[in-house]
Backbone as JSON, one array per atom type, in Angstrom:
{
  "sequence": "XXXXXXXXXXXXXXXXXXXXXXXXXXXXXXXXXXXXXXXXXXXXXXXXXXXXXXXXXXXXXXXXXXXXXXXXXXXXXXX",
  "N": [[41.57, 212.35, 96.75], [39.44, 210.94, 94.16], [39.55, 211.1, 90.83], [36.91, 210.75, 89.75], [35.34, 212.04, 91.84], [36.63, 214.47, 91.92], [35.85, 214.96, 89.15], [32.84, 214.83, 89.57], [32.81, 217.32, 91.42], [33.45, 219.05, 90.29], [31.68, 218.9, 88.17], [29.07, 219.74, 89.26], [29.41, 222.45, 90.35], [30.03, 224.96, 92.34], [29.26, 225.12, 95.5], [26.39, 226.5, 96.87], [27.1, 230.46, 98.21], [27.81, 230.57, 101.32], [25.82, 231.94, 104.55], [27.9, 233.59, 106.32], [29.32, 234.1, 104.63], [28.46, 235.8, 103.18], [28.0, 237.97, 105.27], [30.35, 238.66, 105.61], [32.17, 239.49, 103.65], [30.19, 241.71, 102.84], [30.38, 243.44, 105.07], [33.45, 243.96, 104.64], [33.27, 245.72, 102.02], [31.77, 247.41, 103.25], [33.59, 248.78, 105.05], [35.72, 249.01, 103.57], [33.92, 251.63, 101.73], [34.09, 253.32, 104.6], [36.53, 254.13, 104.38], [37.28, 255.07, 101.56], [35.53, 256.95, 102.26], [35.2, 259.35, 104.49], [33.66, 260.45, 106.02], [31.2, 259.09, 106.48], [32.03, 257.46, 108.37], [30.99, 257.9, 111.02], [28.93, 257.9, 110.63], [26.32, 255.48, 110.61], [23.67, 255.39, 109.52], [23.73, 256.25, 106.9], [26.19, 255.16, 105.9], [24.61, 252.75, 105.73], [22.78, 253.01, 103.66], [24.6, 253.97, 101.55], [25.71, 251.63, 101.01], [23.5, 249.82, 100.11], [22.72, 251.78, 97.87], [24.91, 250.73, 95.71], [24.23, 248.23, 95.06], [25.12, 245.53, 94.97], [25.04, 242.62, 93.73], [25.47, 238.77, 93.79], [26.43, 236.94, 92.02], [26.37, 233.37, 91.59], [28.6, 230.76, 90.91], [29.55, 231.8, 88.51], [32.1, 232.79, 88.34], [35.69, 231.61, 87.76], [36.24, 228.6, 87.63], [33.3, 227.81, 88.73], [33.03, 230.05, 90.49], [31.6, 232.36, 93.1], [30.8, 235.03, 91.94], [30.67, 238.77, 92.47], [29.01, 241.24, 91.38], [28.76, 244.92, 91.15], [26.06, 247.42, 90.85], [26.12, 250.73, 89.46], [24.88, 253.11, 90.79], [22.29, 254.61, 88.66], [22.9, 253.19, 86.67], [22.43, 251.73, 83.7], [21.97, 249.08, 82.86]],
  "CA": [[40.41, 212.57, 95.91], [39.56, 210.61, 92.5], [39.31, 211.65, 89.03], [35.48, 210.73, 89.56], [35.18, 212.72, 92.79], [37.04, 215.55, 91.46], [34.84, 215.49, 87.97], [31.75, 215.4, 89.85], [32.43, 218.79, 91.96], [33.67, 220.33, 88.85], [30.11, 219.43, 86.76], [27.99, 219.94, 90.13], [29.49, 223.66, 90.55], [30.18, 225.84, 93.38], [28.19, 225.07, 96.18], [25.77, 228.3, 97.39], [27.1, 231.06, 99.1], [27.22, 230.33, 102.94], [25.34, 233.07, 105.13], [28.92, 234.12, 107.33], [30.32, 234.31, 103.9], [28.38, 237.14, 102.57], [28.22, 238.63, 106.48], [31.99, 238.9, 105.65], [31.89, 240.6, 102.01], [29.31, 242.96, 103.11], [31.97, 243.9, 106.26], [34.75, 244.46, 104.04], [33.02, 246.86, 101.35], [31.41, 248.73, 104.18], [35.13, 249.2, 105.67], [36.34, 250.08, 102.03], [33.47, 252.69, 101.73], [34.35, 254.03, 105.22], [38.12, 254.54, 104.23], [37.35, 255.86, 100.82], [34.5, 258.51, 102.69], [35.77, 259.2, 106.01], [32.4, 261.1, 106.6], [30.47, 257.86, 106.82], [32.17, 256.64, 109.88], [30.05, 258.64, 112.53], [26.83, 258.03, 110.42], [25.65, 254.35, 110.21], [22.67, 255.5, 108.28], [24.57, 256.53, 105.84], [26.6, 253.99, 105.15], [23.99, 251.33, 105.17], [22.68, 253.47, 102.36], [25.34, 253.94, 100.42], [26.21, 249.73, 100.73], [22.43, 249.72, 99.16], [23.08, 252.24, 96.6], [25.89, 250.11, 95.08], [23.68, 247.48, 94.52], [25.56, 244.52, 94.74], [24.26, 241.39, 93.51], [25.84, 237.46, 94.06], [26.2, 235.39, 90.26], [27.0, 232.12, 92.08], [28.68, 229.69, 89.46], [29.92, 232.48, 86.98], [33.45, 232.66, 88.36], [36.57, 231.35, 87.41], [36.18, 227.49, 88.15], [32.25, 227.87, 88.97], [33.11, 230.45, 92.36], [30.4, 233.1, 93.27], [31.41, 236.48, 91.64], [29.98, 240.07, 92.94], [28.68, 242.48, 90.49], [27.93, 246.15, 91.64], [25.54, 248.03, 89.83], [26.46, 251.79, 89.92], [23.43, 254.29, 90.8], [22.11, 255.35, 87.56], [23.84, 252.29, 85.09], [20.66, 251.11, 83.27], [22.58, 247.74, 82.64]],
  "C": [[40.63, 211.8, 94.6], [39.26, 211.18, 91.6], [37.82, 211.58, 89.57], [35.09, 211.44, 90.72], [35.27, 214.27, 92.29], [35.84, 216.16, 90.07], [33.71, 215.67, 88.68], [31.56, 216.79, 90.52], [32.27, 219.5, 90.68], [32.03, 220.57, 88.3], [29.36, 219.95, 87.92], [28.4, 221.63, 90.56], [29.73, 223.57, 91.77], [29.13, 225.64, 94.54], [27.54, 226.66, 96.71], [26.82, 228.95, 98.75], [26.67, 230.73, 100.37], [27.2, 231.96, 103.53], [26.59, 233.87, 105.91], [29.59, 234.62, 105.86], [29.87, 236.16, 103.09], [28.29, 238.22, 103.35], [29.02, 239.6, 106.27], [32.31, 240.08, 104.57], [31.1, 241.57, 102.43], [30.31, 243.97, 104.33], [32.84, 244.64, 105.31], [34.44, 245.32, 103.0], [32.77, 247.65, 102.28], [32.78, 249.59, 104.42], [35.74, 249.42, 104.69], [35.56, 251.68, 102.26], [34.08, 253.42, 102.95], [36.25, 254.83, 105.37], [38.2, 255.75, 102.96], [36.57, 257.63, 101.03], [34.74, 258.23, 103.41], [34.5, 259.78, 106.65], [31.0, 259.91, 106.88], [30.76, 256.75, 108.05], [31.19, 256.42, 110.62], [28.96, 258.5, 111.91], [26.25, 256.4, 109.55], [24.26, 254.3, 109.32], [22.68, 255.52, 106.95], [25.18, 255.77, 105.27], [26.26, 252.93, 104.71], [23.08, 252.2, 103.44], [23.14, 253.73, 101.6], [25.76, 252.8, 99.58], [24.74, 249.48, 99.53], [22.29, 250.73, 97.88], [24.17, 251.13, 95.46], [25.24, 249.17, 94.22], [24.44, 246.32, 94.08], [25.29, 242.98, 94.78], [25.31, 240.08, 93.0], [25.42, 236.7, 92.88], [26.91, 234.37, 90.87], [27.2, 231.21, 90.92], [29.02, 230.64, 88.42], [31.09, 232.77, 87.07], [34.11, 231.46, 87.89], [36.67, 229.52, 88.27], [34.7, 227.56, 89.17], [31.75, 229.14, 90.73], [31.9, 231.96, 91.63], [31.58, 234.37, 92.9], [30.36, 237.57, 91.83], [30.05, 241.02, 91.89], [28.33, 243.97, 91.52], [27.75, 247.09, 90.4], [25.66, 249.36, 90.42], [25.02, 252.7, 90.45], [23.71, 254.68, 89.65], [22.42, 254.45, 86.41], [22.4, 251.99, 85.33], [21.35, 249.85, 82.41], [21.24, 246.61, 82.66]]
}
């Protein structure tokens, strides 16, 4: 890679979130929540409502060298 290769990713940012990638992230909180509440195993309703309570929303470009960072907004934060 050149210096002028390299500078252009840097200024052009993070490319978008790919669709398997947030598949993946959404996977791995679910499987947090179902460890931290063991009562959400047996009830897929449940847990897709709790993943939507969280409210977790994708700032692409606000991480650490332009990478996509995950906010979750709590139920009830008036942020």
């Amino acid at each position: 890679m050149t210096i002028f290769e390299f500078l252009r990713s840097r200024l052009q940012g993070e490319p978008p979130l790919h669709p398997m990638d947030r598949r993946i992230a959404k996977r791995w909180v679910k499987e947090r929540l179902k460890r931290i509440y063991p009562e959400l195993r047996l009830d897929p309703k449940a847990l897709e409502k709790a993943y939507q309570e969280l409210g977790i929303e994708p700032h692409e470009g606000s991480g650490r060298g332009g990478a996509t960072v995950f906010e979750i907004n709590l139920p009830g934060d008036s942020r």
